[in-house]
DOFI-350615 format. One record per residue (C-alpha): residue in one letter; z, x, y. Coordinates in Angstrom, 1 decimal. Each point is the difference from the previous one (the first is absolute). Example, Ala and Ser with C-alpha at 12.3 -4.5 7.8 and 13.67 -1.06 7.14 Angstrom:
<pts>
('A' (7.8 12.3 -4.5))
('S' (-0.7 1.4 3.4))
</pts>
This chain:
<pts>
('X' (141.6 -64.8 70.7))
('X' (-3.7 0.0 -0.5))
('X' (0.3 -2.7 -2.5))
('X' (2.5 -3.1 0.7))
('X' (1.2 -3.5 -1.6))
('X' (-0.3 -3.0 1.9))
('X' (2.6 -3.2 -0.5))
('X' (-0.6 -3.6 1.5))
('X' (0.0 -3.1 -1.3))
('X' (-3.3 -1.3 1.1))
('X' (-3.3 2.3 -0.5))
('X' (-0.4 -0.4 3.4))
('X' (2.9 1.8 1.2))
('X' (-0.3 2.7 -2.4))
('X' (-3.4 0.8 1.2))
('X' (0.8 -0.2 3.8))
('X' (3.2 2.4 -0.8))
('X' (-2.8 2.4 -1.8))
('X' (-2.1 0.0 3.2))
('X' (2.3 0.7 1.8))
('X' (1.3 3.0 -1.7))
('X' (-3.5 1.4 -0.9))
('X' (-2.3 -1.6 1.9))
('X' (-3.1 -2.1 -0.8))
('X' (-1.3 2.9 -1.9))
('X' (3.0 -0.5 -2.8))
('X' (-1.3 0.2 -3.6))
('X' (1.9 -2.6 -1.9))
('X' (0.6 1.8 -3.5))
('X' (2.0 -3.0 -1.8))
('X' (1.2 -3.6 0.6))
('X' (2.0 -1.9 -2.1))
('X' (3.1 -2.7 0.1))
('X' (3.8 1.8 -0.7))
('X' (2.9 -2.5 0.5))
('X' (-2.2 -2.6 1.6))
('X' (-0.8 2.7 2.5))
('X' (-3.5 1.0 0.4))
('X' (0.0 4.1 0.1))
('X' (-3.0 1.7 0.9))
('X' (-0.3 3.7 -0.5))
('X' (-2.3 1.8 3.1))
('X' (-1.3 3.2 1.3))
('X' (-0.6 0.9 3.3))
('X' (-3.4 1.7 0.8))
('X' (1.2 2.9 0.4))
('X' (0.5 0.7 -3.6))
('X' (-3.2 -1.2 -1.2))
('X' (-1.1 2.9 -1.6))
('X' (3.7 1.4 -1.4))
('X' (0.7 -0.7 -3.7))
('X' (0.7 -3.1 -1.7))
('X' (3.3 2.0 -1.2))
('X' (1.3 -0.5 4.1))
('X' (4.4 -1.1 -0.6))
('X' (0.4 -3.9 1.0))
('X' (3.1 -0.4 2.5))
('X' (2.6 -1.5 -1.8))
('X' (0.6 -3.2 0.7))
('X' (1.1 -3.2 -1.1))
('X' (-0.9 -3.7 -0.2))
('X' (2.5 -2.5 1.4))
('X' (2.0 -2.0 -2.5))
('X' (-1.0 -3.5 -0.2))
('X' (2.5 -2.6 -0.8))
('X' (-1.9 -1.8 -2.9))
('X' (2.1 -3.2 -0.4))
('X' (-1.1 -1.3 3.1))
('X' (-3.2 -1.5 0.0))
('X' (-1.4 1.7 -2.7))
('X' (-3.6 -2.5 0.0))
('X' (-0.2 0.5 3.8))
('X' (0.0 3.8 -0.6))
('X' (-2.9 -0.1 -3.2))
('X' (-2.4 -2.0 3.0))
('X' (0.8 2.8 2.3))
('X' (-1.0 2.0 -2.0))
('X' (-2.9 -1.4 -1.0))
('X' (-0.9 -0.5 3.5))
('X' (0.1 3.9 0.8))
('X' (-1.7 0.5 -2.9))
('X' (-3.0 -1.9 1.4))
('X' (0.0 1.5 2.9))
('X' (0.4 3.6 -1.8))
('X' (-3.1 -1.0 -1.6))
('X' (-2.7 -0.6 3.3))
('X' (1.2 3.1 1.3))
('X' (-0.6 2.4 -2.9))
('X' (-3.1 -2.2 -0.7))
('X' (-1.3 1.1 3.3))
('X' (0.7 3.6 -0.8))
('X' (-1.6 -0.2 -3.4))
('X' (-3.1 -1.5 1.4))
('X' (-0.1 2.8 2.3))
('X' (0.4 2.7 -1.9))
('X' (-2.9 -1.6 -2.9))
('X' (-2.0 -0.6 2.6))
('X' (-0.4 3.9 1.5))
('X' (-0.3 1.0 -3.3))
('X' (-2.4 -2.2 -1.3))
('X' (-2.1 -0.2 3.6))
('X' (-1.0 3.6 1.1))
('X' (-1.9 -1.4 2.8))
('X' (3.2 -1.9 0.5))
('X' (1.6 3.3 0.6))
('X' (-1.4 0.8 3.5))
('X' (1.8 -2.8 1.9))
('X' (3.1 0.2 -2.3))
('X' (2.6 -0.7 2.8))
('X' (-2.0 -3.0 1.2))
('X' (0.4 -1.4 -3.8))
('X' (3.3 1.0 -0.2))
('X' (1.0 -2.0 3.2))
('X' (-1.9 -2.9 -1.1))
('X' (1.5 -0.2 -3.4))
('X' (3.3 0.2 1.1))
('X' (-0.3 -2.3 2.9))
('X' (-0.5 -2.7 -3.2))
('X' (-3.3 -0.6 0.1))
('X' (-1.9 -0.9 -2.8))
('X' (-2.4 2.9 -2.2))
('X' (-2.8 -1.9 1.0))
('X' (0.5 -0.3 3.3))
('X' (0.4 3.7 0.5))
('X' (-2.6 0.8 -2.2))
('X' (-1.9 -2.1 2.3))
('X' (1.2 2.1 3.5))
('X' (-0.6 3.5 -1.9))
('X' (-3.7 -0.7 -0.7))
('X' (-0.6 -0.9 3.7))
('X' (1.8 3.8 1.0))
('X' (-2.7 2.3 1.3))
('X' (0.4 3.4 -1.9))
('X' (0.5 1.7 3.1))
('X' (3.1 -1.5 1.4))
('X' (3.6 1.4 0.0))
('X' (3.0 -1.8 -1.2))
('X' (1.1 -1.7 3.7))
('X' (-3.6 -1.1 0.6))
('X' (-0.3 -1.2 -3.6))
('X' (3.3 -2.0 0.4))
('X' (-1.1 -1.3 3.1))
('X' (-3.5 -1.2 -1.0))
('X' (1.5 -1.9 -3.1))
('X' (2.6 -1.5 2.6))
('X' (-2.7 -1.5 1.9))
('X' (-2.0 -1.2 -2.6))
('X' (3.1 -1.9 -1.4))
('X' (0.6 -1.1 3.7))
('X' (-3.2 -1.6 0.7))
('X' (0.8 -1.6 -3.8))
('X' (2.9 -1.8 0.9))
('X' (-0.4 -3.3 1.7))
('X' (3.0 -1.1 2.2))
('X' (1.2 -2.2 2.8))
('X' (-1.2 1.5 3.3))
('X' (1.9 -2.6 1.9))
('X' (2.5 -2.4 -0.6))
('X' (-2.0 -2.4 1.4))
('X' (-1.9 0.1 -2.6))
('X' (2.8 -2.1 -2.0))
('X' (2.5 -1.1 2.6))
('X' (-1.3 -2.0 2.4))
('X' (1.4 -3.5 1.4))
('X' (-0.8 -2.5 -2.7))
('X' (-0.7 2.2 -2.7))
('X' (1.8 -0.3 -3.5))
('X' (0.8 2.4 -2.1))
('X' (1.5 0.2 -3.8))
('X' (1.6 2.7 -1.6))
('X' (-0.6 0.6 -4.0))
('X' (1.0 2.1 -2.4))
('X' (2.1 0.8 -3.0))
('X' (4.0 -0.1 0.0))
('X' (2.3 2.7 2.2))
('X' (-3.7 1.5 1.9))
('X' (1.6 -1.3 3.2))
('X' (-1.5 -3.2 0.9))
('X' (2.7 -1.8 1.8))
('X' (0.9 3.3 1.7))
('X' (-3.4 0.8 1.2))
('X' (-0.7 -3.9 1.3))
('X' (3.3 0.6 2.3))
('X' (-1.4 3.2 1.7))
('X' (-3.2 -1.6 0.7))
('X' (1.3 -2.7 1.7))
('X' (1.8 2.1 1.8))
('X' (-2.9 1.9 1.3))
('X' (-1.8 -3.5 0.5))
('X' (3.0 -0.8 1.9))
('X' (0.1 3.0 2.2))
('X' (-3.3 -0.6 1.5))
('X' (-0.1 -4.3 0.0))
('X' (3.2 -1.1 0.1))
('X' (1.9 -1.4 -3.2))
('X' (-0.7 -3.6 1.5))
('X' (-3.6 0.3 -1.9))
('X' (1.4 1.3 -3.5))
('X' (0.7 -2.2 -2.7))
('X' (1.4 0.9 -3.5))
('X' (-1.0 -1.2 -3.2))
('X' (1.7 0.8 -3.6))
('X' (-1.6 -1.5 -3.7))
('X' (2.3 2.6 -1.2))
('X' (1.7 -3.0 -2.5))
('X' (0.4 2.7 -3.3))
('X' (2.4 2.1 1.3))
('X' (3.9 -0.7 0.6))
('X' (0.9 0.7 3.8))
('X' (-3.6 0.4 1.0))
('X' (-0.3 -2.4 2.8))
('X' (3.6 1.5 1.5))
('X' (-1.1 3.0 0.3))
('X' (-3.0 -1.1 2.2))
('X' (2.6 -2.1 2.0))
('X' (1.9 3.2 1.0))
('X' (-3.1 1.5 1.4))
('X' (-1.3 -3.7 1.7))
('X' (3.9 0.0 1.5))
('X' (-0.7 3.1 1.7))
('X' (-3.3 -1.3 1.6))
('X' (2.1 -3.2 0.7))
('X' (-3.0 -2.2 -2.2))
('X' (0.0 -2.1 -3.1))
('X' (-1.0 0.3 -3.1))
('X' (-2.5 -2.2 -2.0))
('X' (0.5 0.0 -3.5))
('X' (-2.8 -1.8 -2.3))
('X' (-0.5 -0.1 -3.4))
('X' (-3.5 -1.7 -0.1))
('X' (-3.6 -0.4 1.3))
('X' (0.7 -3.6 1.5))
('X' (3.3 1.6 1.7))
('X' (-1.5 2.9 1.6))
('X' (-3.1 -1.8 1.3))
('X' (2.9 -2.5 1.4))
('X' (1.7 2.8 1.6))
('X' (-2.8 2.3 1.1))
('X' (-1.1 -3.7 2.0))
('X' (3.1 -0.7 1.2))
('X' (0.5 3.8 1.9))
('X' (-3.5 -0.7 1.3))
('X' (-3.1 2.3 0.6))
('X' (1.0 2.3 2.5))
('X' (3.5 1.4 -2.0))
('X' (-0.7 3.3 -1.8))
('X' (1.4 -0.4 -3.4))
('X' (1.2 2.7 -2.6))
('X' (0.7 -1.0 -3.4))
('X' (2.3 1.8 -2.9))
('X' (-0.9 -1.0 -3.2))
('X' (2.1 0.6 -3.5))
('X' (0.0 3.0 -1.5))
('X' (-2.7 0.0 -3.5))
('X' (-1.0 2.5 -2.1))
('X' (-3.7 0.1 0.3))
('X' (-0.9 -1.7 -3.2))
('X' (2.5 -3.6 -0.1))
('X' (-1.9 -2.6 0.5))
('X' (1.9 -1.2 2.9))
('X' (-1.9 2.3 2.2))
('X' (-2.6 -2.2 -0.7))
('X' (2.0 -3.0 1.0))
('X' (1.3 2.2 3.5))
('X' (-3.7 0.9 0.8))
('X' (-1.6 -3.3 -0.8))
('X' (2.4 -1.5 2.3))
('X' (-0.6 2.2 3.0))
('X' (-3.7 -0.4 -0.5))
('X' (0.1 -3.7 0.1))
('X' (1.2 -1.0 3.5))
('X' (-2.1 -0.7 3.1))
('X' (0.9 3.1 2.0))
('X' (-1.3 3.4 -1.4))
('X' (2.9 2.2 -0.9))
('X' (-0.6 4.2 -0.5))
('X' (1.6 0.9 -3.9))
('X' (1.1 3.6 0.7))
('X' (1.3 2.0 -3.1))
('X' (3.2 2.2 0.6))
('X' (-0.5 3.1 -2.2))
('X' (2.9 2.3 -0.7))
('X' (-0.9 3.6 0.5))
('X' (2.1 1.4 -2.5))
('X' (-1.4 -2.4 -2.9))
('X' (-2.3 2.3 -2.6))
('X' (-3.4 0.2 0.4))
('X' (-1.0 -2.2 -3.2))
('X' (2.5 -3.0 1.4))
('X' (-1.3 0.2 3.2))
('X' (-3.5 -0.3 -0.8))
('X' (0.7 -2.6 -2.8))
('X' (1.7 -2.2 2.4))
('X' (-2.1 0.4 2.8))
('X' (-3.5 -0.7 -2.5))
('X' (1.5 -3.1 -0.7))
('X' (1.4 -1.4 3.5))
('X' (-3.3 1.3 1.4))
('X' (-2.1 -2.9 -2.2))
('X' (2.0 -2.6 2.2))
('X' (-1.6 0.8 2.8))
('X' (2.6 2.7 1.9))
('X' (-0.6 0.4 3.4))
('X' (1.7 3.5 0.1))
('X' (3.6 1.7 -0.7))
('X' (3.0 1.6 1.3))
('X' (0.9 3.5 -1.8))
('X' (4.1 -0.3 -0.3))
('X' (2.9 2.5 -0.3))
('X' (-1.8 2.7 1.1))
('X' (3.5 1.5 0.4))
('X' (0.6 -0.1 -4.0))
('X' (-3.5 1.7 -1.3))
('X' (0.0 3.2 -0.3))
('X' (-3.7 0.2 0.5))
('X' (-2.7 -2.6 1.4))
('X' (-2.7 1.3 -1.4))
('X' (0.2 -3.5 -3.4))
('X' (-0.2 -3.1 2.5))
('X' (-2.4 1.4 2.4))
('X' (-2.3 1.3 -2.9))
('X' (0.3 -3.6 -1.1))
('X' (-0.5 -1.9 3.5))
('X' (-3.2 2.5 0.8))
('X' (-0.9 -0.5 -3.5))
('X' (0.0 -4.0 0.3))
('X' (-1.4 0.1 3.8))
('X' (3.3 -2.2 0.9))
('X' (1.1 0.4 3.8))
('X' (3.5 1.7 0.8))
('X' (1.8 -2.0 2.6))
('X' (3.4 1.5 -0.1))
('X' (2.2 2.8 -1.1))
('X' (3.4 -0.4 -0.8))
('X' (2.4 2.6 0.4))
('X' (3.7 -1.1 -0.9))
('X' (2.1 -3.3 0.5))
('X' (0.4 0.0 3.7))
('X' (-0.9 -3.1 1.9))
('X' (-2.1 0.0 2.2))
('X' (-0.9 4.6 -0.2))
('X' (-0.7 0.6 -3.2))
('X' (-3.5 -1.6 -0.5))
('X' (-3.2 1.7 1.6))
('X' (-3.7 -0.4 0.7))
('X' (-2.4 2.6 -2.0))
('X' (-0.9 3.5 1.8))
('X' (-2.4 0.9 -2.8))
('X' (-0.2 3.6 1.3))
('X' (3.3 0.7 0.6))
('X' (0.8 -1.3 -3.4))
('X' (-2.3 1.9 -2.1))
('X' (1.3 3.1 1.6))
('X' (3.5 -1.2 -1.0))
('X' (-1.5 -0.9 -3.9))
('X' (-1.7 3.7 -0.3))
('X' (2.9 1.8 1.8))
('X' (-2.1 1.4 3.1))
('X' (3.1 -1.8 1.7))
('X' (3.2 1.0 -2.1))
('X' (2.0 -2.6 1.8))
('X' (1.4 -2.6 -2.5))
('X' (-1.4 -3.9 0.0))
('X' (3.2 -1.2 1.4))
('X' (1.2 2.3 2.9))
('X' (0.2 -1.8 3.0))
('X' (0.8 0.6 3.7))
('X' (2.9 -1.7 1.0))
('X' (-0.4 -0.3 3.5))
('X' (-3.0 -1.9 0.0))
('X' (1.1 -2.4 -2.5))
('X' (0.5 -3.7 1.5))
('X' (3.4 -1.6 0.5))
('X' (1.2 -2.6 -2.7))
('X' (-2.0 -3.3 0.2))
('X' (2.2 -3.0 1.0))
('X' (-0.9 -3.5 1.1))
('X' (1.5 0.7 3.5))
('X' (-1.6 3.8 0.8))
('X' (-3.2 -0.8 -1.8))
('X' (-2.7 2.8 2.1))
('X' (-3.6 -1.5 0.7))
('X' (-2.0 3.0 0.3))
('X' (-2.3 1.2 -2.6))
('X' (0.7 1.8 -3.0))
('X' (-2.4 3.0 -0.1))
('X' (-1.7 1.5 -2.9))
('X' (1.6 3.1 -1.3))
('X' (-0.8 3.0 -2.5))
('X' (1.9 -0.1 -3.5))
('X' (3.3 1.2 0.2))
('X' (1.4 2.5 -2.7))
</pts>
């Protein structure tokens, strides 16, 4: 049928199972919540121009058990709801803006692609107006992709922040991947120096079961773990593991506004040795919480981020809008929950292409025979990690 229903229980799903009926031309015609099931209602391209009188395939929505859980369920909901909401934003803005913008209208396709990438009305307000007149849609899409490459500051190599006797902390709000993200780069630092000059440092004291679970990644590097809570204990420690250790630290989980952030980055700032703050940014945060986030961390003197689960955002388009928009460096991407694969330096061409879908290959794909062999204590590799385009 021409016009179809679409049952999952996260948005998510519902809209990759209308893609992959229709294709990424679908037209979504209705959304809504039946059973604690999000149904969307879609047409393929192909009827674009039929009536709005088209039959709907019968189907129907799964029957949810309601007496288990039923709280659990209403913030599911809500969740898909939000995330309803960006995409159909990003439509909405696109269709106001051709209709509002007749010199808008001439590089529609590059718009399009740049709305639904994420990125901000500004921001592609901004890229349109720098369009010659005379361009077609692939070199229009191409000419904004290299203005927001040479816009995007990142790590061009790891140098830059690993390097024997370097340290490093980790910041950033609860569940953005902190802990995760320390344990692949110190197994990166590991593959090219050797796991004898790593150290490990928690402050993570907030959170029950914090400092275990950077134990389980320090007993597969076959290293301790440092746990302080203070500025007198973590200038005892960083002096005690000496000048020449490179050091990363994990640091609690805070929303960006409790005061203890305060506490966390006065304490970091106040030891002899100069430590790098890097901000881990979760890429499928909104836009607004991204930016608020970032606008305050960035007063505390942030050195640069780490743009996490890349694997869970539909589009990148909100956290590099707000890194390019704040100047902040990208060190990393990460791209699931292995240890060490899943964490990447920045191919800023080769990701744009990915964000405006000139490359339709997903964030996440990934070729399995190059990927390295698990990281132990005993088979730990020395040679060098090499930089590598995003991964979709």
């Amino acid at each position: 049928m021409s016009v179809k229903k679409f049952y999952a229980p996260r948005a998510r799903e519902a809209l990759n199972m209308v893609r992959g009926e229709f294709g990424d031309e679908a037209e979504i015609i209705s959304n809504q919540i039946v059973n604690g099931w999000v149904e969307i209602t879609a047409k393929g391209p192909e009827s674009a121009s039929e009536s709005a009188s088209l039959a709907v395939e019968p189907t129907h929505p799964p029957v949810v058990d309601r007496g288990k859980d039923p709280e659990a369920g209403l913030m599911r909901v809500l969740d898909e709801i939000r995330e309803l909401r960006s995409t159909f934003d990003s439509r909405l803005r696109e269709l106001t803006w051709t209709q509002s913008k007749p010199s808008v209208a001439r590089h529609a396709e590059c718009l399009k692609k740049t709305l639904a990438a994420g990125f901000s009305e500004d921001l592609a307000n901004r890229l349109i107006a720098k369009l010659p007149d005379d361009f077609t849609d692939a070199q229009a899409v191409a000419h904004a992709r290299n203005i927001l490459v040479k816009n995007l500051n990142v790590a061009h190599d790891e140098d830059e922040l690993l390097r024997p006797g370097s340290a490093v902390a980790l910041l950033g709000p609860t569940g953005v991947g902190k802990t995760t993200s320390i344990a692949k780069i110190a197994a990166r630092f590991a593959m090219k120096y050797g796991v004898e000059k790593l150290a490990l440092i928690t402050t993570d004291y907030y959170r029950v079961g914090a400092v275990d679970q950077l134990r389980v990644y320090a007993k597969i590097f076959g290293i301790d773990v440092h746990p302080v809570k203070d500025l007198a204990e973590l200038q005892q420690t960083l002096r005690r593991l000496g000048p020449n250790k490179t050091v990363l630290i994990d640091t609690p989980g805070l929303n960006q506004r409790d005061p203890r952030v305060n506490v966390q980055l006065a304490m970091l700032g106040g030891t002899d040795r100069h430590i790098q703050k890097l901000l881990c940014l979760n890429a499928a945060t909104h836009f607004d919480t991204t930016h608020d986030v970032v606008n305050i961390y960035k007063t505390k003197l942030i050195d640069g981020c780490i743009i996490t689960k890349v694997d869970e955002a539909v589009t990148l388009g909100s956290p590099l809008n707000v890194v390019m928009q704040h100047k902040l460096k990208v060190y990393y991407l990460t791209t699931g929950q292995r240890v060490p694969e899943d964490i990447e330096l920045v191919n800023s061409d080769a990701l744009f292409k990915k964000v405006l879908k000139e490359d339709y290959t997903s964030f996440t794909s990934v070729e399995e025979p190059t990927r390295p062999s698990p990281v132990t204590a005993a088979t730990m590799p020395v040679s060098r990690p090499q930089r590598v385009s995003v991964h979709a």
